[in-house]
Backbone as JSON, one array per atom type, in Angstrom:
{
  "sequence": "XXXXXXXXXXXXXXXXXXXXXXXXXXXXXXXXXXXXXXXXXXXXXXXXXXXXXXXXXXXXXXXXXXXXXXXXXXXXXXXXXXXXXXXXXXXXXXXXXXXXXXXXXXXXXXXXXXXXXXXXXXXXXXXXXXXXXXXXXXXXXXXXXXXXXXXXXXXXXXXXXXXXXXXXXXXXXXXXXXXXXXXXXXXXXXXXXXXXXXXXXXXXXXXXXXXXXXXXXXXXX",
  "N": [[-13.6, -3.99, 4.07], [-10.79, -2.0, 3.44], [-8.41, -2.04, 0.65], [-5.22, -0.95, 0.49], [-3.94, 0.94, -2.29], [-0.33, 0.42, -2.81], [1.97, 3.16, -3.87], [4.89, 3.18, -3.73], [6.01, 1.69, -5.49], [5.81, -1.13, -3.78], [7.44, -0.92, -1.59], [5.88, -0.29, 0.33], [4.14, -1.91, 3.23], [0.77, -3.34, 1.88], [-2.29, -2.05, 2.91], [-0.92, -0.23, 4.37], [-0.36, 2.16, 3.38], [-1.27, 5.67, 2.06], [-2.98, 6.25, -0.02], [-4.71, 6.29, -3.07], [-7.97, 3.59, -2.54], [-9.24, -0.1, -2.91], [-12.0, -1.51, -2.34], [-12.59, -4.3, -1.0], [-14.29, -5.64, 0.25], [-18.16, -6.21, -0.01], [-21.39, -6.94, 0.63], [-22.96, -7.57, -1.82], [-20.97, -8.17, -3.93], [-19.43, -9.51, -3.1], [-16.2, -10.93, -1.22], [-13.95, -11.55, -2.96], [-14.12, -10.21, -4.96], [-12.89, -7.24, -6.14], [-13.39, -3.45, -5.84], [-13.23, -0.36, -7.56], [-14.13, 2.72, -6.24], [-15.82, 5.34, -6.18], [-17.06, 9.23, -5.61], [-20.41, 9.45, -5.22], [-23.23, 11.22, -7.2], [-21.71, 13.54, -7.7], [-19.53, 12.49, -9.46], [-21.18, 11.51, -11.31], [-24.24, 12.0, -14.06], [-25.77, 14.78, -13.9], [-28.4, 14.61, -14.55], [-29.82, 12.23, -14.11], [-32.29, 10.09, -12.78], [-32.44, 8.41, -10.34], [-30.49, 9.86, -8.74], [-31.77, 11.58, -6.73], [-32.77, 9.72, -3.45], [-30.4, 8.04, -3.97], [-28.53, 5.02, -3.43], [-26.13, 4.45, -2.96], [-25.3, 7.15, -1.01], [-26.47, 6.39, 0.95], [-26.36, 4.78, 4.04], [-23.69, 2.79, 4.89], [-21.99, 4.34, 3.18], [-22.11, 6.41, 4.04], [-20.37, 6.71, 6.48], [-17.88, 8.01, 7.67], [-15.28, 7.6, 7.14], [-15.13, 5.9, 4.66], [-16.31, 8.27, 3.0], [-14.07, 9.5, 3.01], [-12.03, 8.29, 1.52], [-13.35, 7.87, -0.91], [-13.45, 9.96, -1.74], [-10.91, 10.75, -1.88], [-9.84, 8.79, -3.84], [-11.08, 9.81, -6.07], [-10.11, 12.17, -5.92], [-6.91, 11.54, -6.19], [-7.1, 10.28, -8.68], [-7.63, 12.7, -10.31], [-5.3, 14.62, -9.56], [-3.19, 12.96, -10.71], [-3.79, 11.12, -13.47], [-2.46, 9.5, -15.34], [-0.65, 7.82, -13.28], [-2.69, 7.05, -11.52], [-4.09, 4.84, -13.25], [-1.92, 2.84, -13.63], [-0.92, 2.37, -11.15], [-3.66, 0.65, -10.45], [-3.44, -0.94, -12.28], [-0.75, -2.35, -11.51], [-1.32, -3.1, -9.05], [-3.07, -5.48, -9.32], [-2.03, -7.46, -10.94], [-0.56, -8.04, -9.28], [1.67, -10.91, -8.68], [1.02, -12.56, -5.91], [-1.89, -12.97, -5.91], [-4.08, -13.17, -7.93], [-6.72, -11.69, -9.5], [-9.89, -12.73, -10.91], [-11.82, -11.39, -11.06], [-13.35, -7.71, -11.48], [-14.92, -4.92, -10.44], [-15.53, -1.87, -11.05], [-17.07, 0.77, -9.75], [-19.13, 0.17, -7.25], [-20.15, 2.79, -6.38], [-20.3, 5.97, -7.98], [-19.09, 6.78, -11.15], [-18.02, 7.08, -14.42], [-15.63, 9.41, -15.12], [-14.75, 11.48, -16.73], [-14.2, 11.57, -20.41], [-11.09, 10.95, -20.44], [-10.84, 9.48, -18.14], [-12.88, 6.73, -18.84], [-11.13, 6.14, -21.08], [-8.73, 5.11, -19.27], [-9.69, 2.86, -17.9], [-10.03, 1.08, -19.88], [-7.75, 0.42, -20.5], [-6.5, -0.11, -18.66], [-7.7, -3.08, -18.34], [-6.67, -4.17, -20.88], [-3.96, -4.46, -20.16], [-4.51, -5.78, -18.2], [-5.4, -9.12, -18.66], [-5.98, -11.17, -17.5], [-8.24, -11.14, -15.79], [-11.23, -10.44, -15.36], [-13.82, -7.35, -16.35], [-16.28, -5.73, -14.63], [-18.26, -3.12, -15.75], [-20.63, -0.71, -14.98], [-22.82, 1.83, -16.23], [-23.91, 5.07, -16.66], [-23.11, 7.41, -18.12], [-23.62, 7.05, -21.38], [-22.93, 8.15, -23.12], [-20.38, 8.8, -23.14], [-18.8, 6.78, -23.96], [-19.68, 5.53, -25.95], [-18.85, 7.51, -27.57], [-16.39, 6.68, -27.38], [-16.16, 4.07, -29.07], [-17.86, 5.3, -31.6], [-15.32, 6.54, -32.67], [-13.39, 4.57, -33.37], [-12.09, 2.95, -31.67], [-11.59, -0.11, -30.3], [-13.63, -2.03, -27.62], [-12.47, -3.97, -24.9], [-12.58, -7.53, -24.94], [-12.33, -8.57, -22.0], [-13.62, -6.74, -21.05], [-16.67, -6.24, -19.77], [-19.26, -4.51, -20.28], [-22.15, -2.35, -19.05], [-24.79, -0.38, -19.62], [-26.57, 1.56, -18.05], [-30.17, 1.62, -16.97], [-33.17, 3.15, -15.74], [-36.19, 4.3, -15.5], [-39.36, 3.74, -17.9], [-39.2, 6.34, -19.25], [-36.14, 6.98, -18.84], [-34.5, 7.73, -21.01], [-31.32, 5.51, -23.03], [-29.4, 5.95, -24.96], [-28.13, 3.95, -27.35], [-26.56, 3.05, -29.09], [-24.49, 0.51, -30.22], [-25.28, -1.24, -29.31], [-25.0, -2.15, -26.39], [-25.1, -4.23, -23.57], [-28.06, -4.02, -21.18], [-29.61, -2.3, -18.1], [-32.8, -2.61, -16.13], [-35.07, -0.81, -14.0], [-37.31, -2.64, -11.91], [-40.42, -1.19, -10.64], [-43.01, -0.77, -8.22], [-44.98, 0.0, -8.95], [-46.61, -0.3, -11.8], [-47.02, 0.92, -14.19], [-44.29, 2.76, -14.73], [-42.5, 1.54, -15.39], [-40.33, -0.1, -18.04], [-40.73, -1.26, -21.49], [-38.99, -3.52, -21.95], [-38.83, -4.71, -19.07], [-39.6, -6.97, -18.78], [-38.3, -9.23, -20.65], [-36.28, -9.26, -19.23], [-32.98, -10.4, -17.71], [-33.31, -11.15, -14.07], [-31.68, -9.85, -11.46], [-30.46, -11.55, -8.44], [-29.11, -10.43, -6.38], [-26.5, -11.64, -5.63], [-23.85, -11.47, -6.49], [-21.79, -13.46, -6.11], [-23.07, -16.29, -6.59], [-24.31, -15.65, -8.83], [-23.39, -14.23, -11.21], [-24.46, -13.49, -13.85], [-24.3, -10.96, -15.14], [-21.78, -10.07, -15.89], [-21.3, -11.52, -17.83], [-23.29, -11.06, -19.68], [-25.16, -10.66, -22.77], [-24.76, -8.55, -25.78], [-27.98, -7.01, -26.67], [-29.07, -7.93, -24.56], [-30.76, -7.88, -21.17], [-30.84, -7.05, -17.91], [-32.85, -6.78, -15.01], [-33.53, -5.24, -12.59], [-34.64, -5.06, -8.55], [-36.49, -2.51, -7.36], [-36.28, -0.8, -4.36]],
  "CA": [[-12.15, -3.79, 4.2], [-10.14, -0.93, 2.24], [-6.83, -1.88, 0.58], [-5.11, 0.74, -0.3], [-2.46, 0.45, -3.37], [1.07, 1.04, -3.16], [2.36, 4.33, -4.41], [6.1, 3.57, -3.58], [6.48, 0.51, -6.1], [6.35, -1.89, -3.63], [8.03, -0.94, -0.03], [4.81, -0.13, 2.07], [2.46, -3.18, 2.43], [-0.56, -3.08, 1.78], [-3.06, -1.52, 4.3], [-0.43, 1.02, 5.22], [-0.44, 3.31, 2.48], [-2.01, 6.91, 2.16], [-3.8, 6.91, -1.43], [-6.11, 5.18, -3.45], [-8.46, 2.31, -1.74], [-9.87, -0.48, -3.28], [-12.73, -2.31, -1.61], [-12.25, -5.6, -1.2], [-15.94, -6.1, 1.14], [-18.81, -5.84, -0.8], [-22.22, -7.85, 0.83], [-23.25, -8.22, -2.96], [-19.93, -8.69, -4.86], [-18.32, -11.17, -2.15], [-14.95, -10.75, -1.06], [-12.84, -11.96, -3.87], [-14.55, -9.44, -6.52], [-12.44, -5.99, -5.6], [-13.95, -3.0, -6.61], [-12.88, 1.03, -7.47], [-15.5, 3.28, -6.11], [-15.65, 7.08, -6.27], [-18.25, 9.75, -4.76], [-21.67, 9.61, -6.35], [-23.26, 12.13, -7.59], [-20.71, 14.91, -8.29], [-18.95, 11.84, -10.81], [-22.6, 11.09, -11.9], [-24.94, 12.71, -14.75], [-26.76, 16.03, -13.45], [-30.31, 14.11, -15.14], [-30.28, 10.96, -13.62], [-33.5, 9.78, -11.85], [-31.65, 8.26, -9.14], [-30.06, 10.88, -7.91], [-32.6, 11.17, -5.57], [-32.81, 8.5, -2.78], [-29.54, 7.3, -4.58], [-27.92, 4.03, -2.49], [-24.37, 5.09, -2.26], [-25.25, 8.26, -0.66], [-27.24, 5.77, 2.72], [-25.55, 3.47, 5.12], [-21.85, 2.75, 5.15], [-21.2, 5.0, 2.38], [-22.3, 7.84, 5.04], [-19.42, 6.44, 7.33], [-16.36, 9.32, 7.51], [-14.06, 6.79, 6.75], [-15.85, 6.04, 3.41], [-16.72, 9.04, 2.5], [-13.16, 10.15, 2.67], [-11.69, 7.15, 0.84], [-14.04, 7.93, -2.52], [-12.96, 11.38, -2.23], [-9.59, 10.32, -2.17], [-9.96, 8.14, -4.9], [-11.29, 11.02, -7.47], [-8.64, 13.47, -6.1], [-5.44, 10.95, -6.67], [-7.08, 10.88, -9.89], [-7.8, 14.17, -10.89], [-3.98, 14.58, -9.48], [-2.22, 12.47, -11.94], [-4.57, 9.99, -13.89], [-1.57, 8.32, -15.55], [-0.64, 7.24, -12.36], [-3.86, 6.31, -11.32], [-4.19, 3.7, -13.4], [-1.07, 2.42, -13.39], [-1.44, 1.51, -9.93], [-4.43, -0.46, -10.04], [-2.86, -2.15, -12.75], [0.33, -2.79, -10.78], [-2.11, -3.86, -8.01], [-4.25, -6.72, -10.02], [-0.84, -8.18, -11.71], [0.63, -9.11, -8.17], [1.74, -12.26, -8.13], [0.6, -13.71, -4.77], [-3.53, -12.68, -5.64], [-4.88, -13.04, -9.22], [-8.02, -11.98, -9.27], [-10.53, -13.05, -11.52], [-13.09, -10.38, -11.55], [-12.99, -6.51, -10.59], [-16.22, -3.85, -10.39], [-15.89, -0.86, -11.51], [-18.25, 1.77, -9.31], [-20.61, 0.62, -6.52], [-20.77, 3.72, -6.03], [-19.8, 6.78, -8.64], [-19.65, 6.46, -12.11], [-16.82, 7.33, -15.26], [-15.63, 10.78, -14.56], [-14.84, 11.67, -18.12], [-13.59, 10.35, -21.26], [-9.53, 10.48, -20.69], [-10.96, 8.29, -17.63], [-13.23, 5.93, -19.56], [-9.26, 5.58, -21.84], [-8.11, 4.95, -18.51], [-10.4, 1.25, -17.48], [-9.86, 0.35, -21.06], [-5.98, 0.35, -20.32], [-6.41, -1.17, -17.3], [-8.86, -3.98, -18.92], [-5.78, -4.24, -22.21], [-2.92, -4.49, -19.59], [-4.58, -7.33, -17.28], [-6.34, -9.89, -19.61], [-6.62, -12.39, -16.65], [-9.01, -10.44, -14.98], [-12.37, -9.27, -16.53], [-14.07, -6.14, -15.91], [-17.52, -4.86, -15.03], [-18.77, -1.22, -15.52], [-22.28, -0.16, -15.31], [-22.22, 3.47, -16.54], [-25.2, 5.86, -17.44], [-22.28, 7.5, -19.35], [-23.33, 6.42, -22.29], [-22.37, 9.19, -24.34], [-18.63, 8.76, -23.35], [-18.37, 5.15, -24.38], [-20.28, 5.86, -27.54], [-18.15, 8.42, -28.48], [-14.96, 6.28, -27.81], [-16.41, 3.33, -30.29], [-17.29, 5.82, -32.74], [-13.59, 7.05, -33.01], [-13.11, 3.03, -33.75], [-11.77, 1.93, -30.8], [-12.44, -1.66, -29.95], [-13.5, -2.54, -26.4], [-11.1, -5.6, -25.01], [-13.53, -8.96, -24.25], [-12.68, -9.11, -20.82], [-14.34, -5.14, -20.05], [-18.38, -6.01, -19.9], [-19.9, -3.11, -20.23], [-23.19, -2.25, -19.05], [-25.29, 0.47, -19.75], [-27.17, 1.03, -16.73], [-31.35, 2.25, -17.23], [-34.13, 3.49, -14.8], [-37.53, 3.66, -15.86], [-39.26, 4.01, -19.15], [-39.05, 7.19, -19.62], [-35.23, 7.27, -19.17], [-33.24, 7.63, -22.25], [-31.03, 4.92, -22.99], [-28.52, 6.08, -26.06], [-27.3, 2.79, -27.25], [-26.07, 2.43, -30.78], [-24.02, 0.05, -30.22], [-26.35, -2.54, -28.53], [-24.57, -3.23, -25.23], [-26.38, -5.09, -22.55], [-28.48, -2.68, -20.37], [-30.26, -2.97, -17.12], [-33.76, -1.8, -15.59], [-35.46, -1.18, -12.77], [-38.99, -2.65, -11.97], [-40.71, -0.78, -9.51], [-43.9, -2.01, -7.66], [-46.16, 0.83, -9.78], [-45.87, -0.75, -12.96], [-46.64, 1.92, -15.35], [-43.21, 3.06, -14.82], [-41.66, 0.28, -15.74], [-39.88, -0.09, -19.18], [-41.18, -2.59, -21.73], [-37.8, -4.45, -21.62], [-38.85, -5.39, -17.83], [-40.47, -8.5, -19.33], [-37.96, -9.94, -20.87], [-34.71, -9.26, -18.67], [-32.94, -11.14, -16.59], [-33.53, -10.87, -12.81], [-30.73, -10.04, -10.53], [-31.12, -11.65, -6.92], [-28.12, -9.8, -5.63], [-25.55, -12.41, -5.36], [-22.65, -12.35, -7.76], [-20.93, -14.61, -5.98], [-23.67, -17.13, -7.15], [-24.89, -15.82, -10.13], [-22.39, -13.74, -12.36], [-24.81, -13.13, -15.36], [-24.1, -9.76, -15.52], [-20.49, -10.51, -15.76], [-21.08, -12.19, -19.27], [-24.23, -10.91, -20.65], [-24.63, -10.43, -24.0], [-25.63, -7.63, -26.24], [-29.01, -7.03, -26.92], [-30.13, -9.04, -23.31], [-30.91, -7.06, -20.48], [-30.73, -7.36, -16.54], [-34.01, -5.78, -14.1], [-33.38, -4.9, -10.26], [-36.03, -4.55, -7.86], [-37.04, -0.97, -6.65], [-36.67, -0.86, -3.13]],
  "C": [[-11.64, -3.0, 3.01], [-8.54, -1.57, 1.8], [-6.51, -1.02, -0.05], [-3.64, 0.54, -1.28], [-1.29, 1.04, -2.95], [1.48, 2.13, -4.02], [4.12, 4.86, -4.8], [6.65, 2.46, -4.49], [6.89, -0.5, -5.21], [6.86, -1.98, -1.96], [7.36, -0.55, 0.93], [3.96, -1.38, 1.86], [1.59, -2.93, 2.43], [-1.3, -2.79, 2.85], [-2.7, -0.7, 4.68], [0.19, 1.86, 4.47], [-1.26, 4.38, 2.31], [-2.8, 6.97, 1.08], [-4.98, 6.11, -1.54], [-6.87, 3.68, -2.47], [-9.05, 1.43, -2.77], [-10.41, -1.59, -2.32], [-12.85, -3.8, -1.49], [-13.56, -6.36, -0.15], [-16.88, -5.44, 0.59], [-19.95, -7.0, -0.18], [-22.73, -8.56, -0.62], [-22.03, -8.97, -4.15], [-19.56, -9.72, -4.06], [-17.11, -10.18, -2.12], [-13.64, -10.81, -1.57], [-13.12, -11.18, -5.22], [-13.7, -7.72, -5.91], [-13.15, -4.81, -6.68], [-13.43, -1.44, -6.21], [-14.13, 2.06, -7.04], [-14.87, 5.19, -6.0], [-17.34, 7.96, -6.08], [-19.48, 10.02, -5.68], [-22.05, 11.03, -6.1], [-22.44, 13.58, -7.97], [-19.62, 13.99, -9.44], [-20.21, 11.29, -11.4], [-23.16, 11.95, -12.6], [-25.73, 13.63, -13.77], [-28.48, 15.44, -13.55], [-30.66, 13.19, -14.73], [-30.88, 11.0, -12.66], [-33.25, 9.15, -10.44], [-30.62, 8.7, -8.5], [-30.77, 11.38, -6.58], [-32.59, 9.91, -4.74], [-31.23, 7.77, -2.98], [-28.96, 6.03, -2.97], [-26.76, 4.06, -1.71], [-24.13, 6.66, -1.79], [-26.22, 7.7, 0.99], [-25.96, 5.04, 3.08], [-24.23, 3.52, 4.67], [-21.69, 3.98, 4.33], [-21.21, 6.68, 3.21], [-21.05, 7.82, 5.71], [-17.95, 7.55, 7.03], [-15.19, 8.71, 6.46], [-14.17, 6.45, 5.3], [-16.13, 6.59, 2.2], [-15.25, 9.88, 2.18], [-12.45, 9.44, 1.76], [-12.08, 7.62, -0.79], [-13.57, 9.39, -2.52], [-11.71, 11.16, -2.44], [-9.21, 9.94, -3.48], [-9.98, 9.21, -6.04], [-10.07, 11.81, -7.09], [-7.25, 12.87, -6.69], [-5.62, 10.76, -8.24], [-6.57, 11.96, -10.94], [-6.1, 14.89, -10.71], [-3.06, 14.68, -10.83], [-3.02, 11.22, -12.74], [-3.93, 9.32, -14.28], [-1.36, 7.15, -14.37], [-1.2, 6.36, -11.68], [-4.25, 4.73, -11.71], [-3.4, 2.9, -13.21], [-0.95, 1.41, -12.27], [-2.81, 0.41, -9.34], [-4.0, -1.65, -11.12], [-1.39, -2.78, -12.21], [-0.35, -3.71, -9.39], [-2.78, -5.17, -8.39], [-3.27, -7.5, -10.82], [-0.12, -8.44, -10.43], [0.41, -10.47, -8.33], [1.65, -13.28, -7.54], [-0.83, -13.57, -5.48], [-3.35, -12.48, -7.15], [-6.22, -12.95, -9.3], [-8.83, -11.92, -10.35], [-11.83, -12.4, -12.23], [-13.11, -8.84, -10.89], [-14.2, -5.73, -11.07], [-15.74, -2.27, -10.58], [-16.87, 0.09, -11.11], [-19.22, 0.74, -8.54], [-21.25, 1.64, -6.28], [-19.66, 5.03, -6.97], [-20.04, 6.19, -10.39], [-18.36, 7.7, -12.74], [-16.66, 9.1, -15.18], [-15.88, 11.89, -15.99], [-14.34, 10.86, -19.26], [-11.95, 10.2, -21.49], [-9.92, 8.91, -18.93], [-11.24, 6.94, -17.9], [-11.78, 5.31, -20.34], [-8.81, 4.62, -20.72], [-8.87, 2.69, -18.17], [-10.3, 0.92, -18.77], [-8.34, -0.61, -21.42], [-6.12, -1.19, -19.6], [-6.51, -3.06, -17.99], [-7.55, -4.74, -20.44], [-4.67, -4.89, -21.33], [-3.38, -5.98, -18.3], [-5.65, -8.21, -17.3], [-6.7, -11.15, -18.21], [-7.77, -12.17, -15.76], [-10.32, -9.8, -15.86], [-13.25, -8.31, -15.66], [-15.45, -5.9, -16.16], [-17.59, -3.72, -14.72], [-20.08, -1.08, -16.15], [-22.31, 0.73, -15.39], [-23.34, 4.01, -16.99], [-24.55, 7.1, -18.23], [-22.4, 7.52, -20.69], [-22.53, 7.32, -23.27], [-20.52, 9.02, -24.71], [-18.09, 7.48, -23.84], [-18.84, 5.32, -25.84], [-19.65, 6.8, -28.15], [-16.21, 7.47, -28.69], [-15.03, 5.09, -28.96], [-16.47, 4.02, -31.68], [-16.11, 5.96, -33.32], [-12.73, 5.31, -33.47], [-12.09, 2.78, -33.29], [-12.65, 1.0, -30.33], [-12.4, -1.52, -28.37], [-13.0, -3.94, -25.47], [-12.4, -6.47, -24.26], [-13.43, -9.34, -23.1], [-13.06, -7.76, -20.09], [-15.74, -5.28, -20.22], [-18.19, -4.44, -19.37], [-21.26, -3.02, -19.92], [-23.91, -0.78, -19.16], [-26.87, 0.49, -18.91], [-28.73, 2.38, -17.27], [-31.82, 2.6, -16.07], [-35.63, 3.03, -15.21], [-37.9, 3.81, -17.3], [-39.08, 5.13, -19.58], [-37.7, 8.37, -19.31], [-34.26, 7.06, -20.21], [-32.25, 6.61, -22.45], [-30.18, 5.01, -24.59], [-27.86, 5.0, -26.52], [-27.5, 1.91, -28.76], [-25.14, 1.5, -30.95], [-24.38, -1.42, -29.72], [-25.42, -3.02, -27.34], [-25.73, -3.53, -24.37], [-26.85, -3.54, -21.58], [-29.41, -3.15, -19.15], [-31.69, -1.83, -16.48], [-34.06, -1.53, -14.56], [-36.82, -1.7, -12.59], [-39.06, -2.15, -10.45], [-42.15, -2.04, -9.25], [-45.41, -1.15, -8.84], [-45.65, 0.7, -11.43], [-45.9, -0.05, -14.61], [-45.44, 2.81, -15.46], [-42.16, 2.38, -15.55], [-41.03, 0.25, -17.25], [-40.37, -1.68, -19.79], [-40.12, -3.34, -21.54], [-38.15, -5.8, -19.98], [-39.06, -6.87, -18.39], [-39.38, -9.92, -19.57], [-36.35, -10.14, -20.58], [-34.86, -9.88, -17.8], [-33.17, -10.6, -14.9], [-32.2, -10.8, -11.57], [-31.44, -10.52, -9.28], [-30.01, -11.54, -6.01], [-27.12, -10.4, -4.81], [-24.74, -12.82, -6.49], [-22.24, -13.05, -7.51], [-21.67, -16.16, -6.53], [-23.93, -17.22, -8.76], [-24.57, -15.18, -11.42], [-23.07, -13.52, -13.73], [-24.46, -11.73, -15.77], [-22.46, -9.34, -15.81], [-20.34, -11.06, -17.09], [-22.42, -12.35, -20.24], [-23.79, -10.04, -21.78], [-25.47, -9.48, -24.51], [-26.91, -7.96, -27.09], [-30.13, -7.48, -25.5], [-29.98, -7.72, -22.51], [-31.12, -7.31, -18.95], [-31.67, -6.08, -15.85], [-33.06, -5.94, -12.7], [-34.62, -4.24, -9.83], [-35.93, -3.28, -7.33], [-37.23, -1.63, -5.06], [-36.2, 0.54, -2.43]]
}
């Protein structure tokens, strides 16, 4: 299910608005985790190893309806980004629905760094709510710490890996995640001693409040 934010402050309800969507059906997040998504690969690194095969380029995300939605999304951006945020923070401060946890990209990834500003806002402006972002980004997050800005305690951050012999820039030690395949000389030494997703946040939320230095695998499939 897509909801789509209000644009008029308020006088269309929800569902029957023209802009931004946020996903509110997710088989792995559950239904009560809402999440911003935007079109992979063209908001994704040029070098990344999963660009190939990538996930959010199969099944539903093929669907018209889908596929126009995440384009949407980056364009109302790229539009007016003030705005942008604005509205998902006007959206996650309603009053009837507090929600407790919000995702950041199933599918896409931080566009640039006045965006990255932008989920930091967000994340500053609605403390009841905490925030994951898995980002192979790193550079743009690492450049906004340098400049000594703090990141607010309810924005996990993840810094999302591949195999061993993908790069992983991370002076700052946030949490990071691997992949194990089934051919295990690929594999990164880390595999060993990270945790194991089994693709149910609604159960198991570690990645939601891991800590730096730990690390989270996913199976290759």
């Amino acid at each position: 299910m897509l909801i789509y934010i209000r644009n008029d402050k308020g006088s269309t309800p929800k569902g029957e608005t023209e802009k931004m969507k946020i996903s509110l059906t997710n088989r792995k997040l559950g239904a009560k985790i809402p999440s911003l998504n935007l079109p992979a690969l063209i908001t994704c690194r040029e070098d990344v190893p999963c660009r190939k095969g990538c996930y959010a380029c199969k099944g539903n995300y093929t669907y018209k309806n889908v596929k126009k939605s995440l384009e949407e999304n980056l364009k109302d951006y790229q539009d007016n980004p003030e705005r942008f945020f604005e509205e998902i923070i006007t959206y996650l401060k309603d009053d009837d629905i507090i929600f407790k946890r919000f995702r950041w990209f199933s599918s896409g990834d931080i566009v640039d760094y006045r965006f990255f500003k932008g989920i930091v806002k967000v994340a500053q402006a609605v403390k009841e709510t905490r925030f994951l972002l898995y980002t192979k980004k790193f550079d743009i997050v690492n450049s906004y710490v340098a400049l000594g800005h703090e990141i607010p305690e309810n924005l996990q951050i993840v810094f999302s890996g591949w195999d061993k012999n993908f790069k992983i820039h991370n002076p700052y030690n946030f949490p990071e995640t691997y992949v194990e395949f089934k051919d295990k000389t690929k594999n990164h030494s880390k595999i060993e001693t990270s945790i194991l997703c089994h693709n149910d946040c609604k159960e198991c939320k570690a990645c939601w409040y891991i800590r730096k230095g730990q690390s989270i695998k996913f199976i290759a499939h």
